[in-house]
N, C-alpha and C positions, 0 to 999 in steps of 0.2 A: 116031759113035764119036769123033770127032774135036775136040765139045765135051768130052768125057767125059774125053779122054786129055791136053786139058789144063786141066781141073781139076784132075786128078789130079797133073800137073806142079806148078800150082801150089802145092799141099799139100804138095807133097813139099820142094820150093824152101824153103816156108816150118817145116817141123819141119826139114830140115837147119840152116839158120840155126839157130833155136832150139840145136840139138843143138851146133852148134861156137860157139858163142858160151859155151856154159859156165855161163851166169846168166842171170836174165830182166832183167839191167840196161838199161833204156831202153825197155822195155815197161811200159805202164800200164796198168794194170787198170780199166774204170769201175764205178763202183760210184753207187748211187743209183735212186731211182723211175724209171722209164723206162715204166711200166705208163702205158698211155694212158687217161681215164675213160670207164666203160659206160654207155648210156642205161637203166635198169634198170623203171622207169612212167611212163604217160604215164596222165593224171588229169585228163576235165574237170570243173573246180568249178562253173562258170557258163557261160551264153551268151559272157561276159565273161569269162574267167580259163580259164587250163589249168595246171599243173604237172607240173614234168619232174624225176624224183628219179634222181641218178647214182650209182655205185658211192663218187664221193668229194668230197669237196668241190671247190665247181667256180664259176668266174667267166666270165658268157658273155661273147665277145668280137664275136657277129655272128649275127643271128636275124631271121629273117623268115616271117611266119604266110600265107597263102593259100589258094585254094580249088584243087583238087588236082583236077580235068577230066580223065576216061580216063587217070589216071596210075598207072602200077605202082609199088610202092616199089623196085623196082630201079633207076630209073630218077628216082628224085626227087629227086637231089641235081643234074642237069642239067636239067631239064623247066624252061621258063619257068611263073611259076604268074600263072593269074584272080585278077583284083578279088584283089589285094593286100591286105592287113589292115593299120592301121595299130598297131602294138604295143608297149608298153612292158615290160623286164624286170628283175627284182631284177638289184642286182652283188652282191649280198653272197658272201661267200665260204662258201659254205654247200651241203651236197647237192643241196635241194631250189631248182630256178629257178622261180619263176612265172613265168606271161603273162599281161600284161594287154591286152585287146582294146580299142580305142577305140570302134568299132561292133561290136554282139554276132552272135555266128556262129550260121545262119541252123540251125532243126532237121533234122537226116536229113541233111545236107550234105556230106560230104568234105573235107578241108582236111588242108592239110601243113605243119608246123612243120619249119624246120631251118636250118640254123648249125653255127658253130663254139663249144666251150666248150673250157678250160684250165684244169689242178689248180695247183699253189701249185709243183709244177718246173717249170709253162710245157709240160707234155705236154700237147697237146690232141686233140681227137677233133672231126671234122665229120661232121653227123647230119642223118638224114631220117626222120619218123615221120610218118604219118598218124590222125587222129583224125574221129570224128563230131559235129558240131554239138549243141552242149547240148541236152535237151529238157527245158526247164523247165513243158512243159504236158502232165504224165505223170499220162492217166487214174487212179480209184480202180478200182483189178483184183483179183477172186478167184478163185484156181483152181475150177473149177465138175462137173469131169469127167473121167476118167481110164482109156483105154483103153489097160491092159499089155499084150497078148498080140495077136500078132499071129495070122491066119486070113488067107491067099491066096484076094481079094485086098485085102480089109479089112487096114485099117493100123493099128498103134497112136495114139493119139492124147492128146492135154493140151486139151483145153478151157477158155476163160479169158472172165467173165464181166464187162464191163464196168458197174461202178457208176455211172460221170460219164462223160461227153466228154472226149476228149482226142489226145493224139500220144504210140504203142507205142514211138518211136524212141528205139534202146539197151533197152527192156525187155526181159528175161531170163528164158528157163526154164531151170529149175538139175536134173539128173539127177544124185543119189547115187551109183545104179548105172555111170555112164559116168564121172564125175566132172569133169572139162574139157573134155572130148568131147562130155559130154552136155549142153551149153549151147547152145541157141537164142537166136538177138538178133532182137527184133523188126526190121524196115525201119520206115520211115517212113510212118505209117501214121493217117488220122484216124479215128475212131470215136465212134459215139452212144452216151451214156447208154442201158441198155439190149439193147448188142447182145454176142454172144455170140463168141467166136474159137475158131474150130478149128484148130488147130496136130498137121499128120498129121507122124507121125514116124519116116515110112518112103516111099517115092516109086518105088513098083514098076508103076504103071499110066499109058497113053496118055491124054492130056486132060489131063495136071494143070497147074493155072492157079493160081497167088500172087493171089490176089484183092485187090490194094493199094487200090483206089480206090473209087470208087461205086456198080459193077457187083459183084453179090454171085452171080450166077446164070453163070458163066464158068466153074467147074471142073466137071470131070468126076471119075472115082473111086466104088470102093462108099462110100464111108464122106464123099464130098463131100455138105455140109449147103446151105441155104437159106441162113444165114449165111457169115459171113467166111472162109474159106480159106487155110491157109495150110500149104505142103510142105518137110521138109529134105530137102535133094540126098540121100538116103540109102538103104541096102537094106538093111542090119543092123538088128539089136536094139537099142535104146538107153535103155532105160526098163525097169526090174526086174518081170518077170511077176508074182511075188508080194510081193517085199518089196523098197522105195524110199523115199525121202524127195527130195520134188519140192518145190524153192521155186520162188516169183515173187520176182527180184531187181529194184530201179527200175535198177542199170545191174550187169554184169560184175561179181559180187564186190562188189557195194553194199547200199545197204538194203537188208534182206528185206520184199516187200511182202503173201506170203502163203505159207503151205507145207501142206500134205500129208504124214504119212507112215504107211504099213503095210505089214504083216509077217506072214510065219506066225505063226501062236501058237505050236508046235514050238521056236521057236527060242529058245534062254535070251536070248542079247545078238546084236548087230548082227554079220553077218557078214563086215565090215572098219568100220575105227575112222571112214573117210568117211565112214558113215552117221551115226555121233553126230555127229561132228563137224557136218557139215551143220545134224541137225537141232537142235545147240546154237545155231545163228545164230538158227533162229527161236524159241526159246524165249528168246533174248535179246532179240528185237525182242519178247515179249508176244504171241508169236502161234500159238505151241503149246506146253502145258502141264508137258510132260517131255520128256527125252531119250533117257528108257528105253524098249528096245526094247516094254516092256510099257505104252508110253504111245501106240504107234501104232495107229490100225484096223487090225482082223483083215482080212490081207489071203488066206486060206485059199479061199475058192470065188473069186476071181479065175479066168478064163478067160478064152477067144477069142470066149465070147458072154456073158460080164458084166462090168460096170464098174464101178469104186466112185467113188461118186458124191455130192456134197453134199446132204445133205434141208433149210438154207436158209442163207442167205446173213449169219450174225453173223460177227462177226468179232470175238477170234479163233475159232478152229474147236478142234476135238479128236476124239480117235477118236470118237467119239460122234457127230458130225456127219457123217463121212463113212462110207457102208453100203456092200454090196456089192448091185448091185439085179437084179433077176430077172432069165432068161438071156431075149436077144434084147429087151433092152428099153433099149438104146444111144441114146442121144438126140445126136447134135454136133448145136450149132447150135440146141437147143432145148430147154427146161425139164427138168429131170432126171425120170426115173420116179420116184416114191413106192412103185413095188413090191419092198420084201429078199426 
């Protein structure tokens, strides 16, 4: 009570003044930007290069890149940071700062950019962001299989069908139906030409094992395949039972590298404008034909025992490519049935 009581003193002290004074003669008013700059993306371009776009134009005054070891961003403007980076950055006065990297950052990696920047009053703002190591050697991937509906204790599932060898780090499944929620990042992850990824998308059973490395025979689960495994922390629904539009993005909101999408027939148009929207991305990359709800596969006998599923691997794809195929005839991890 006794902070409280003088506060309140002082307020009072100060509208008296006010009050007998008569005028506001010898009081100044500040007027002017005082709004300090937002860090609004953080954008890797390269092994070599990140940019950082702010709310306004902005000249950095002090910036140092690193590799970011058990560090939480709460705590990253303190944290001494590993193997240093050495880096250079634009001054221009401009929203967008780049980084330039002198040695390129490593894939799958962890790293923290942060520093002080200042808008054109000398307001500045000091920042801590964390990013992912570029992955410039992002296999050729097509969605290959798609289990909507979940069956306790079978899980929904995204199958992803590797064309070439390569490293999944930062690659993305994009869910319509969830819409930023419904985004899975791959980890850092090698794979052959050839092999298949199972991405479950529900994580309700004992045994389940991220299968990251060479050992592919580690996870348990109904619905755990002979191939690659992979679980989101999750118990909810996140993948539309009958009607979705699923991309493969190369990172967050980036290229579209493949997409899927179906629907009731029932339905005249998409039942929220995310679903166009979505599948306008891939019909911009060349990779699906329309973005009319009447351009998706017929997603009507969808169920908890069938999948709809690709009958081969052109690209790009269209409803026509992907069927709905016989009940109990669920393949993760291995060649699609041939049975509608």
């Amino acid at each position: 009570m006794r902070k409280i009581n003088a506060a309140v003193l002082i307020v009072c002290l100060v509208l008296s003044f006010c009050a007998c004074s008569g005028s506001p003669s010898g009081v100044s008013v500040l007027t002017g930007d005082f709004d300090t700059p937002v860090l609004q993306t953080l954008k890797c371009e390269s092994s070599r290069c990140i940019s950082l776009v702010f709310s306004e134009n902005v000249t950095g005054t002090s910036l140092e890149v690193g590799k970011a070891e058990n560090m939480q961003i709460e705590n990253a403007l303190m944290c001494s940071l590993s193997e240093k980076i050495d880096a250079e950055y634009s001054v221009n006065n401009s929203k967008e700062l780049e980084i330039r990297f002198l040695i390129p950052t490593q894939t799958g990696c962890t790293y923290i950019v942060r520093g002080t920047v200042k808008d054109a009053n000398n307001n500045s703002l000091t920042f801590a962001s964390l990013f992912t190591g570029y992955n410039d050697n992002v296999p050729e991937l097509i969605l290959s299989e798609v289990q909507t509906k979940y069956s306790n204790p079978k899980a929904e599932f995204v199958e992803v069908y590797a064309k070439t060898g390569g490293n999944l780090s930062g690659v993305c499944i994009f869910s319509a139906k969830d819409g930023a929620k419904g985004r899975y990042t791959f980890p850092s992850v090698e794979v052959s030409a050839g092999e298949y990824i199972v991405v479950h998308f529900r994580n309700t059973e004992a045994g389940i094992v991220n299968e990251t490395g060479a050992e592919l025979n580690l996870s348990g689960g109904a619905y755990s395949s002979s191939s690659r495994d992979l679980w989101l922390e999750n118990t909810g629904a996140r993948i539309g039972d009958k009607t979705d539009v699923i991309l493969l993005e190369k990172t967050a909101d980036g290229e579209v590298i493949d997409a899927v999408a179906f629907a009731e027939s029932s339905l005249e148009d998409w039942p929220k404008e995310i679903y166009k929207e979505t599948l306008e991305r891939a019909v911009k990359a060349g990779l699906w034909p329309g973005s009319s709800i009447k351009d998706a596969a017929i997603g009507d006998k969808l169920s908890a025992t069938r999948t709809i599923s690709r009958q081969n691997n052109s690209v790009p794809a269209d409803k026509d490519t992907w069927l709905v195929t016989a009940t109990n005839t669920a393949s993760p991890g291995m060649p699609n049935s041939d049975k509608i």
